[in-house]
PyMOL CGO cylinders between C-alpha atoms (Angstrom):
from pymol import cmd
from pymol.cgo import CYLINDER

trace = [
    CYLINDER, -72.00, -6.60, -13.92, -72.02, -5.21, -17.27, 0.3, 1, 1, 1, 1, 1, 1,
    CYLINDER, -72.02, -5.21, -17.27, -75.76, -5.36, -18.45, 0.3, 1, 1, 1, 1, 1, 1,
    CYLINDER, -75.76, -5.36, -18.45, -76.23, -6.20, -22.63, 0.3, 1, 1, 1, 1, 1, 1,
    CYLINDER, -76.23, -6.20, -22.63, -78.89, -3.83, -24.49, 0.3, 1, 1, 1, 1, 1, 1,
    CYLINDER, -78.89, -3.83, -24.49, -81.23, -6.83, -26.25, 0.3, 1, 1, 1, 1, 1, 1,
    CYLINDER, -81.23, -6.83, -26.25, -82.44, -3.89, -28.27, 0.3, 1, 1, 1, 1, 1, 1,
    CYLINDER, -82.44, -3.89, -28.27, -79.09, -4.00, -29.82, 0.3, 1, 1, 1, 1, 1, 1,
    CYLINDER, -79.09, -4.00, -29.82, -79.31, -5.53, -33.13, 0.3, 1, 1, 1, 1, 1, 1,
    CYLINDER, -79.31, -5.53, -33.13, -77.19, -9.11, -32.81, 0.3, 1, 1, 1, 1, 1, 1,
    CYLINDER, -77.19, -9.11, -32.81, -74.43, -9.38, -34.61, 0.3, 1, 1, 1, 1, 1, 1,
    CYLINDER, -74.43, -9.38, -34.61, -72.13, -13.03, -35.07, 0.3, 1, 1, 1, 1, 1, 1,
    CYLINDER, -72.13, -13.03, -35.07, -68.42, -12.62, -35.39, 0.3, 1, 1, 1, 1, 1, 1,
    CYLINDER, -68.42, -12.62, -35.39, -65.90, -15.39, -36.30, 0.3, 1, 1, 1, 1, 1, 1,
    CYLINDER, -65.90, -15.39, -36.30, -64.95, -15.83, -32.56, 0.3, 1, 1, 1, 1, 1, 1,
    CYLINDER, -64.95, -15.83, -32.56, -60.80, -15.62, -33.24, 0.3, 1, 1, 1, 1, 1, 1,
    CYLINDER, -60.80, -15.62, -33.24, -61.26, -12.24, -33.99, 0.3, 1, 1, 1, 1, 1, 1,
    CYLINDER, -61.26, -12.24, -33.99, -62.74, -11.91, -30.71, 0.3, 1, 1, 1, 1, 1, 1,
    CYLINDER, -62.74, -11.91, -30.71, -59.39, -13.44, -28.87, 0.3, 1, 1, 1, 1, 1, 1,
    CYLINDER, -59.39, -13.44, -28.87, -60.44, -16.88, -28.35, 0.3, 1, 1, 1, 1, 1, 1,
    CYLINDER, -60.44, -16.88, -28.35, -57.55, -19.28, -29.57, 0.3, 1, 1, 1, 1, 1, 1,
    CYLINDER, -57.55, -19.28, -29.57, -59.90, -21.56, -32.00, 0.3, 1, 1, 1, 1, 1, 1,
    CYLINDER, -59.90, -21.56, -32.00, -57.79, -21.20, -35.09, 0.3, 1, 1, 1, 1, 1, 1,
    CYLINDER, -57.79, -21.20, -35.09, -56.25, -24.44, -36.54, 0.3, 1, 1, 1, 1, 1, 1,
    CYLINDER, -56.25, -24.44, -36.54, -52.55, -23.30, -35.10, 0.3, 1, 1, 1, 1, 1, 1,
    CYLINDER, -52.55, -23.30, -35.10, -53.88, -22.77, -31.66, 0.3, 1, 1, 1, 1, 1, 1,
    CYLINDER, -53.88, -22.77, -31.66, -53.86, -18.85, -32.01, 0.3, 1, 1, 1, 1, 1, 1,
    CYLINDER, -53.86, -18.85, -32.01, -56.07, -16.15, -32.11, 0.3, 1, 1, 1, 1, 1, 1,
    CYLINDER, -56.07, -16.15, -32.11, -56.82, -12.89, -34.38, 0.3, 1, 1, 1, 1, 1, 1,
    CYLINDER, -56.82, -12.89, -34.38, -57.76, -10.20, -31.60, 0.3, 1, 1, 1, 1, 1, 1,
    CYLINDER, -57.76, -10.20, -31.60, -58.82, -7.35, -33.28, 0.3, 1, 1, 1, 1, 1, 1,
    CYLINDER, -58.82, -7.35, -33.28, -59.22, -4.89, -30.38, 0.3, 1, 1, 1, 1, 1, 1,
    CYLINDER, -59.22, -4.89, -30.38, -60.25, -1.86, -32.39, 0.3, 1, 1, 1, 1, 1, 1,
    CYLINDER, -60.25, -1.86, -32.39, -62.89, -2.99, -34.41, 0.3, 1, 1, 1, 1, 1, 1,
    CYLINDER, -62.89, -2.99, -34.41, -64.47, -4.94, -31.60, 0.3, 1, 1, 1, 1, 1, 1,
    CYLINDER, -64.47, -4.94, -31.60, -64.64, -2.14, -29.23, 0.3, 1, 1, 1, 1, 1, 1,
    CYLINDER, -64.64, -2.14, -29.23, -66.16, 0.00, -31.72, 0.3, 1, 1, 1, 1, 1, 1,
    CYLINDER, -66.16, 0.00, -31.72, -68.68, -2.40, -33.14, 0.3, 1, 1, 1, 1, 1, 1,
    CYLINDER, -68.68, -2.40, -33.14, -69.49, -3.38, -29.17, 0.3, 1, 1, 1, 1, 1, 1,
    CYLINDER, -69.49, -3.38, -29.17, -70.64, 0.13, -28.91, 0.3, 1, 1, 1, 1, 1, 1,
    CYLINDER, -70.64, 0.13, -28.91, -73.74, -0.23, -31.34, 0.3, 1, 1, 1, 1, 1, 1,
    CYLINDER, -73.74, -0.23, -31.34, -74.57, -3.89, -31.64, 0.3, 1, 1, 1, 1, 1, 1,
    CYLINDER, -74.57, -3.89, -31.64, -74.48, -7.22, -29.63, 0.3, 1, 1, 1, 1, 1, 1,
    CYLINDER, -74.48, -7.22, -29.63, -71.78, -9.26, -30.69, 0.3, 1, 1, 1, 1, 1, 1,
    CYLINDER, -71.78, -9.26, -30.69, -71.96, -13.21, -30.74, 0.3, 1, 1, 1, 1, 1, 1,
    CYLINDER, -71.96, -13.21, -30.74, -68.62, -15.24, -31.09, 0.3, 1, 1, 1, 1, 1, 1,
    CYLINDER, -68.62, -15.24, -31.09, -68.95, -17.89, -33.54, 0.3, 1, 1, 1, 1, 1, 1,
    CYLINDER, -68.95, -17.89, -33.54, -66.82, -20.13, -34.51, 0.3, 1, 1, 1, 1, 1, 1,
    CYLINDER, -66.82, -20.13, -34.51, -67.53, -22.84, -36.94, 0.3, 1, 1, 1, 1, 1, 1,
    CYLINDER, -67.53, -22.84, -36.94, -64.85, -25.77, -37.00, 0.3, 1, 1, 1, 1, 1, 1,
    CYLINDER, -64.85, -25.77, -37.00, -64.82, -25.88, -33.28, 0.3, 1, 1, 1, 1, 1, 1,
    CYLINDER, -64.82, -25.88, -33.28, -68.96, -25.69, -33.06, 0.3, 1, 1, 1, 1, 1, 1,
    CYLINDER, -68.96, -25.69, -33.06, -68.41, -29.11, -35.56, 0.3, 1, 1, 1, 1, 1, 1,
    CYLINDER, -68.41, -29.11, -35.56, -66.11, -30.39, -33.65, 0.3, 1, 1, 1, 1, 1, 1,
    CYLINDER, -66.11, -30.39, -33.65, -62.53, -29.77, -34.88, 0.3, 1, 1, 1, 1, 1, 1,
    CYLINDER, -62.53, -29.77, -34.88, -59.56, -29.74, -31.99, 0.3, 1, 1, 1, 1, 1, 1,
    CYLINDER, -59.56, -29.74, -31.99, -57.47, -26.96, -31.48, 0.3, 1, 1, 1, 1, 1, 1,
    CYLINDER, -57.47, -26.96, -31.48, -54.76, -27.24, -32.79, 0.3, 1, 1, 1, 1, 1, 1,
    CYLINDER, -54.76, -27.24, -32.79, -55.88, -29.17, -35.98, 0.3, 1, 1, 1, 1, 1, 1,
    CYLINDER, -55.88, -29.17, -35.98, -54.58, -30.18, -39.53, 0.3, 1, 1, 1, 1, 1, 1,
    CYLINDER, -54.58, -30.18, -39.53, -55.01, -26.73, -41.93, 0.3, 1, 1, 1, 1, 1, 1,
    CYLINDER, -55.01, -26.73, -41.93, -58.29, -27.71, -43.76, 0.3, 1, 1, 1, 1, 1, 1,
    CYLINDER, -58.29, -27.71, -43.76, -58.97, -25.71, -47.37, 0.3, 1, 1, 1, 1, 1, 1,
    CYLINDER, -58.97, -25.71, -47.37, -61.33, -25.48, -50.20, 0.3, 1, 1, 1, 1, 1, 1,
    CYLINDER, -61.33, -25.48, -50.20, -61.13, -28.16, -53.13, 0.3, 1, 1, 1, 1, 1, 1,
    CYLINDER, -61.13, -28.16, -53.13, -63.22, -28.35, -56.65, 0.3, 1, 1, 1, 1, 1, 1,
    CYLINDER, -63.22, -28.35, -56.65, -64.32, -31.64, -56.79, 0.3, 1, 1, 1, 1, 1, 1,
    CYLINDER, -64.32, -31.64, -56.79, -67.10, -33.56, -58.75, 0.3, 1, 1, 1, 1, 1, 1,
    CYLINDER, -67.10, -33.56, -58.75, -68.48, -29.88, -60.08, 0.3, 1, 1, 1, 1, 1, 1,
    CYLINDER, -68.48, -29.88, -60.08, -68.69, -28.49, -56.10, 0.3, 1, 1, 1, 1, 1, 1,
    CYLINDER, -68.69, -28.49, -56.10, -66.47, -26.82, -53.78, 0.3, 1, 1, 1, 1, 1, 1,
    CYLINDER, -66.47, -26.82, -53.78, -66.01, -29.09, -51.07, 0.3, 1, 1, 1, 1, 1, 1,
    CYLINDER, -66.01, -29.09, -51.07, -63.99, -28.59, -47.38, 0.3, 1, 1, 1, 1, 1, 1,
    CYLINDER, -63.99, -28.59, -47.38, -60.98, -31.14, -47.35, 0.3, 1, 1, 1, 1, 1, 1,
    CYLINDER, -60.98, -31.14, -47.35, -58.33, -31.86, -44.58, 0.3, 1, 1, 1, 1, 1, 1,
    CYLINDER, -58.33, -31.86, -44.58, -54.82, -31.22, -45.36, 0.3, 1, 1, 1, 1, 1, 1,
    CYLINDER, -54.82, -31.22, -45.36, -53.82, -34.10, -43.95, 0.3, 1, 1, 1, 1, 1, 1,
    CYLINDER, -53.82, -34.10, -43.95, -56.23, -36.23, -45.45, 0.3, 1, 1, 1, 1, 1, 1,
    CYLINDER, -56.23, -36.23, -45.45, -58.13, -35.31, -48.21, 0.3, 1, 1, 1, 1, 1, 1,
    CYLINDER, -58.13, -35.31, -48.21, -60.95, -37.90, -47.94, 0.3, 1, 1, 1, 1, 1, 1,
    CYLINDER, -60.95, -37.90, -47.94, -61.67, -35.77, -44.66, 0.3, 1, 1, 1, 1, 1, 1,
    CYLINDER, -61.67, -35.77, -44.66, -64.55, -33.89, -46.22, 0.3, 1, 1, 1, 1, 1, 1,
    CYLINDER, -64.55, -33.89, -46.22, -66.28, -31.91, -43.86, 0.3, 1, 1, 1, 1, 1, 1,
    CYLINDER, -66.28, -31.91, -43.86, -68.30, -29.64, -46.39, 0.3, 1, 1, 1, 1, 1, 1,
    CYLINDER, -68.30, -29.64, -46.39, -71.69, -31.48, -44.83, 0.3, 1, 1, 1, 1, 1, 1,
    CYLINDER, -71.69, -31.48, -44.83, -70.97, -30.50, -41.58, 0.3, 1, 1, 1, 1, 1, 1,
    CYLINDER, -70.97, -30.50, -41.58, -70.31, -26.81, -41.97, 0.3, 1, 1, 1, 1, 1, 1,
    CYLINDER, -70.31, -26.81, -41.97, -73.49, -26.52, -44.35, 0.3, 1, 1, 1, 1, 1, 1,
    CYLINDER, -73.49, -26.52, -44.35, -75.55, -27.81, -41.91, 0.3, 1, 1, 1, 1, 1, 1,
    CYLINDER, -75.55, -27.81, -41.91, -74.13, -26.10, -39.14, 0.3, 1, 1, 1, 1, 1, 1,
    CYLINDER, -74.13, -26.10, -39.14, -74.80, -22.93, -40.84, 0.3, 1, 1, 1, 1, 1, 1,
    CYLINDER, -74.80, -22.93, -40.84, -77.99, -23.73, -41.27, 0.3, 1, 1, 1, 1, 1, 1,
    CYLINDER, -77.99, -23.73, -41.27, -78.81, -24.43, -37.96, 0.3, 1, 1, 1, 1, 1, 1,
    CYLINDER, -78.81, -24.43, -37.96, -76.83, -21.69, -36.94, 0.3, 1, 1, 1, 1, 1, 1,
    CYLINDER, -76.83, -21.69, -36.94, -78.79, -18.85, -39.35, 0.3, 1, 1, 1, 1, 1, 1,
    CYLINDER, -78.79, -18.85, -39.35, -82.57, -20.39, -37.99, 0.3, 1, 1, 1, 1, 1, 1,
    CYLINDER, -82.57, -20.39, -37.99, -81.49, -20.59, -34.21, 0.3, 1, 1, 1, 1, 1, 1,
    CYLINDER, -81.49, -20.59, -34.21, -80.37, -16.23, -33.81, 0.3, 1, 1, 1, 1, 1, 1,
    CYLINDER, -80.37, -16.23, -33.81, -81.89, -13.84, -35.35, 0.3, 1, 1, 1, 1, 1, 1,
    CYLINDER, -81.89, -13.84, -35.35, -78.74, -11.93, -36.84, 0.3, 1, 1, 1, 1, 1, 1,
    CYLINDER, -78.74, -11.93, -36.84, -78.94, -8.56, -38.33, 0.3, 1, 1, 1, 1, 1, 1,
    CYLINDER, -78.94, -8.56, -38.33, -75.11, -8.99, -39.48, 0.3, 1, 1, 1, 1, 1, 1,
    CYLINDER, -75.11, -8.99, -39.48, -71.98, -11.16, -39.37, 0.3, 1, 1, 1, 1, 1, 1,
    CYLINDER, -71.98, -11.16, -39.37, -68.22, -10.63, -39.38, 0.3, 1, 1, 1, 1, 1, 1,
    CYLINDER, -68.22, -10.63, -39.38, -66.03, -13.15, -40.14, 0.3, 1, 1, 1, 1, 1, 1,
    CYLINDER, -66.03, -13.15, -40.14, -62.50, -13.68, -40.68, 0.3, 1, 1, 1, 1, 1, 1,
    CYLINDER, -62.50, -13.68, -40.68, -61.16, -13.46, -44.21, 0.3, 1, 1, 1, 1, 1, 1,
    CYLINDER, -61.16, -13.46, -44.21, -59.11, -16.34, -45.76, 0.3, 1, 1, 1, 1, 1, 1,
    CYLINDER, -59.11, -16.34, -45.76, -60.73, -18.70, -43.91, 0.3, 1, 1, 1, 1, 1, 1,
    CYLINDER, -60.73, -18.70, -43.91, -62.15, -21.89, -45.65, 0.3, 1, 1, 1, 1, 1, 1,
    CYLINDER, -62.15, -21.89, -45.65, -65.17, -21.83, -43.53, 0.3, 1, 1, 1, 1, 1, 1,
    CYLINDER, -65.17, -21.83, -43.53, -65.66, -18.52, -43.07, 0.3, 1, 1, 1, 1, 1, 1,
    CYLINDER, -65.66, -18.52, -43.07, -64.21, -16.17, -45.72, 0.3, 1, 1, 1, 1, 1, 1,
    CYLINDER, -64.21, -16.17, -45.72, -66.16, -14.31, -47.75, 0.3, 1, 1, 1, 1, 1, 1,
    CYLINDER, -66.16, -14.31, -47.75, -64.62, -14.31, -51.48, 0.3, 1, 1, 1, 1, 1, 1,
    CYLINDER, -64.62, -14.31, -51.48, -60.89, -14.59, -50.58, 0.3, 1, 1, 1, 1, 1, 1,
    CYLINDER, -60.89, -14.59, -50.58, -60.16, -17.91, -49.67, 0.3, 1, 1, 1, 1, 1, 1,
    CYLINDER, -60.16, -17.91, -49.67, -58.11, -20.06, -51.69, 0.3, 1, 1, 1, 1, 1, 1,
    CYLINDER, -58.11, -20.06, -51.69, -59.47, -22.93, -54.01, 0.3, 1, 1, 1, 1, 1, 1,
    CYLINDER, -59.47, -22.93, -54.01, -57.52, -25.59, -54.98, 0.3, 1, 1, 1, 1, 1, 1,
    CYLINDER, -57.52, -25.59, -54.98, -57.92, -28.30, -57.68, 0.3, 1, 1, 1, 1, 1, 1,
    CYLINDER, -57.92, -28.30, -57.68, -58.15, -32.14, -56.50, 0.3, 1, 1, 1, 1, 1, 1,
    CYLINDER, -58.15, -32.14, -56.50, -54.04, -31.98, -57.81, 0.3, 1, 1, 1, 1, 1, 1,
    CYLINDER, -54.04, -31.98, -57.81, -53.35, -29.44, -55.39, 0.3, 1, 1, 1, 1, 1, 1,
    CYLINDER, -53.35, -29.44, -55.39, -52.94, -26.25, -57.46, 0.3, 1, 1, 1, 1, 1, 1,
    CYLINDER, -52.94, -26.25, -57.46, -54.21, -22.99, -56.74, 0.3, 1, 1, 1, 1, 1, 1,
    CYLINDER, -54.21, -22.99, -56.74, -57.32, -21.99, -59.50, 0.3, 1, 1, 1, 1, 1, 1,
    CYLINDER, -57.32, -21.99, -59.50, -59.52, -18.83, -57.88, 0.3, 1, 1, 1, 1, 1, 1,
    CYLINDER, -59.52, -18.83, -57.88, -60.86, -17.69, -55.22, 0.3, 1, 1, 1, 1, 1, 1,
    CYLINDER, -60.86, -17.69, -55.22, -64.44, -18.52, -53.21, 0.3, 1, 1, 1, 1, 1, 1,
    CYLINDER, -64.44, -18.52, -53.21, -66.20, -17.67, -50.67, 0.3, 1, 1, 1, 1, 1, 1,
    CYLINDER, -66.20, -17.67, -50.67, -66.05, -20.39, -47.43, 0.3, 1, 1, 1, 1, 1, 1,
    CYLINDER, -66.05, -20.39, -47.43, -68.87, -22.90, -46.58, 0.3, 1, 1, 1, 1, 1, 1,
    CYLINDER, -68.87, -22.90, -46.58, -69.77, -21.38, -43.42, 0.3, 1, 1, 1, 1, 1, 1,
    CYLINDER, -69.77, -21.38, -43.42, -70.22, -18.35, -45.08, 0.3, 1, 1, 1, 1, 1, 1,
    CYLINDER, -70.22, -18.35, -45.08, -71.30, -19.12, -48.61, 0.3, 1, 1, 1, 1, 1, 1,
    CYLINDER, -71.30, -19.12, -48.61, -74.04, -21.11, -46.53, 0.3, 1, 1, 1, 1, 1, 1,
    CYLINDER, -74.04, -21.11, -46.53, -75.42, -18.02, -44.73, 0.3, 1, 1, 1, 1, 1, 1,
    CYLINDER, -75.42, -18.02, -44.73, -74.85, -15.69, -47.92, 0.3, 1, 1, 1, 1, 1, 1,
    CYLINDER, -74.85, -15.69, -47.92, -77.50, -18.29, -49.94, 0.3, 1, 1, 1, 1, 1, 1,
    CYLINDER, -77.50, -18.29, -49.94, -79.61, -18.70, -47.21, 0.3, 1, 1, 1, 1, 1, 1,
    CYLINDER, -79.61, -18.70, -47.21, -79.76, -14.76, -46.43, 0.3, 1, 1, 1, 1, 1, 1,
    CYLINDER, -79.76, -14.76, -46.43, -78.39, -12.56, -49.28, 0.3, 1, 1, 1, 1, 1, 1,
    CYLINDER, -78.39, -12.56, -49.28, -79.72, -9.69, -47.78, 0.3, 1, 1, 1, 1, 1, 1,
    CYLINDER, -79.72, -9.69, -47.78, -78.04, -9.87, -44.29, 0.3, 1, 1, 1, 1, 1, 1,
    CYLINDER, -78.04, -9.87, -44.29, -75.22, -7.46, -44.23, 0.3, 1, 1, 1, 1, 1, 1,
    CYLINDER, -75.22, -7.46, -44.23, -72.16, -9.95, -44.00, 0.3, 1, 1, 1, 1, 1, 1,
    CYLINDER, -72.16, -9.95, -44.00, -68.46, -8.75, -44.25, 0.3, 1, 1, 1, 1, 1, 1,
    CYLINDER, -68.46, -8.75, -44.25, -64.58, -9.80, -43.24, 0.3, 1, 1, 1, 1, 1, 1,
    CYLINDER, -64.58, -9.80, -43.24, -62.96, -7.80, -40.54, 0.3, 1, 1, 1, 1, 1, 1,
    CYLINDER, -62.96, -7.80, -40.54, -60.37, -6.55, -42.52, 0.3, 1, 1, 1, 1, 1, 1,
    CYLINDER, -60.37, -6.55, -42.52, -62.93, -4.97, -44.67, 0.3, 1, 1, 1, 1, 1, 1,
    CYLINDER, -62.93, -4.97, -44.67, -63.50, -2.61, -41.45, 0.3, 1, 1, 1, 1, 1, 1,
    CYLINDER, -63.50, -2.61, -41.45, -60.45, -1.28, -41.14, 0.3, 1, 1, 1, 1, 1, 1,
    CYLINDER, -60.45, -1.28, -41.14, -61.35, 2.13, -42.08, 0.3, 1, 1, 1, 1, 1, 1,
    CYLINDER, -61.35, 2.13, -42.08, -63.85, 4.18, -39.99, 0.3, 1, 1, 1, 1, 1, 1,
    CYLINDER, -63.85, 4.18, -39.99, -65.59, 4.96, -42.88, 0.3, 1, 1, 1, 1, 1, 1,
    CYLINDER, -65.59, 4.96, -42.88, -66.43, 1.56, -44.00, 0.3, 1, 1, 1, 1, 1, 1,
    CYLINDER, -66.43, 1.56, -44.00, -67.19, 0.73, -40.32, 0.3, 1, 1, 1, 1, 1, 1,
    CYLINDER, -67.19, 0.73, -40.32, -69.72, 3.18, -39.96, 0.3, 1, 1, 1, 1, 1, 1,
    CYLINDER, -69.72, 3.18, -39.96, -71.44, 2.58, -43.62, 0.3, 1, 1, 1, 1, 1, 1,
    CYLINDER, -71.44, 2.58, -43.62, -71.69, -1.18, -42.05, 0.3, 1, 1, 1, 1, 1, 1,
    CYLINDER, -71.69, -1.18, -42.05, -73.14, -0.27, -38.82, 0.3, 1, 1, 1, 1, 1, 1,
    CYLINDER, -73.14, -0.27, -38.82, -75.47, 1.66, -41.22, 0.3, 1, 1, 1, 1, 1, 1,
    CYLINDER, -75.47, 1.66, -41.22, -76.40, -1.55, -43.56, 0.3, 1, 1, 1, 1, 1, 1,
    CYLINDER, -76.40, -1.55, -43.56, -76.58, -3.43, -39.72, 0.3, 1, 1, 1, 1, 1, 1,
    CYLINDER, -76.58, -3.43, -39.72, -79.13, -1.01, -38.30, 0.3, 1, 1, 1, 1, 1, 1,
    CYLINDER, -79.13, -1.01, -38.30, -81.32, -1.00, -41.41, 0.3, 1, 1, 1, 1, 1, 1,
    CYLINDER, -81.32, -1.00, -41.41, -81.38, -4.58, -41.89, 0.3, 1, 1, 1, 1, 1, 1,
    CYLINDER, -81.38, -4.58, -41.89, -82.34, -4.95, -37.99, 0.3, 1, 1, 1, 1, 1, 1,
    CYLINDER, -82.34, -4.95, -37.99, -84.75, -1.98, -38.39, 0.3, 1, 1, 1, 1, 1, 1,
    CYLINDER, -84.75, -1.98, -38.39, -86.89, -3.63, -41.29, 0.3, 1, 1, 1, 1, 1, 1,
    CYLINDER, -86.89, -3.63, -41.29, -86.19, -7.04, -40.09, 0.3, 1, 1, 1, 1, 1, 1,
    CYLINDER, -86.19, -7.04, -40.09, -88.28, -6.23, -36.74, 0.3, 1, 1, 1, 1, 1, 1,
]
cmd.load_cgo(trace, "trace")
């Protein structure tokens, strides 16, 4: 029985990247590397968003829409789906119920990307970028807590200046 360090600052992660099958297609994004190595210096909490709201897997794609002056969270399949309410406030909840000293989420995603997901007009076309809903929540809520996409950990470097920003923000945060 492998025993979990609660000194270890805690540390959500979009819970595909972790190798559970939650994405909309039924798959996964298993990043072995960078959860090994991050497992070394913090606690790690899977999170993932649309399922914790209550989206199947598999499910219709879902993406990010301007609408009436906001970004809002529409279903593919039916764009009077809006489920922008539900991710706010699960982020909410989420951010007051663990203590997090970081997060690590999956980029493109329209709930949890972090300036790289795709935002569409209410016609369908393609006009920027944004951040998701999830993750846009936490980032107003907390702009200080160190929050990044995995593939912005790719490098060793840029792991370890992350584990850095982690540490500190758990450090003063105590």
């Amino acid at each position: 029985m492998e025993l979990v360090n609660k000194k270890l600052p805690l540390v959500a992660i979009s819970s595909c990247l972790t190798g559970q099958a939650v994405r909309y297609d039924g798959l996964h994004k298993f990043t072995p590397l960078l959860i090994h190595s991050l497992a070394q210096k913090v606690r790690l909490l899977p999170v993932c968003p649309e399922t914790a709201i209550g989206l199947s897997v598999p499910r219709n794609k879902i993406q990010l829409t301007y609408q009436q002056d906001q970004v809002k969270v529409l279903d593919t399949a039916d764009l009077t789906c809006d489920l922008t309410d539900l991710l706010r406030d699960y982020a909410l909840d989420f951010i007051k119920e663990h203590k997090l000293s970081g997060l690590v989420l999956q980029e493109k995603s329209p709930s949890c990307g972090v300036n790289n997901c795709k935002l569409f007009n209410i016609h369908g076309q393609k006009i920027g970028y944004h951040s998701g809903v999830f993750a846009a929540t936490i980032i107003k809520t907390q702009p200080q807590l160190p929050i990044c996409c995995a593939i912005d950990l790719q490098h060793d470097l840029t792991k370890i200046e992350f584990i850095k920003k982690i540490q500190s923000y758990a450090q003063y945060n105590t």
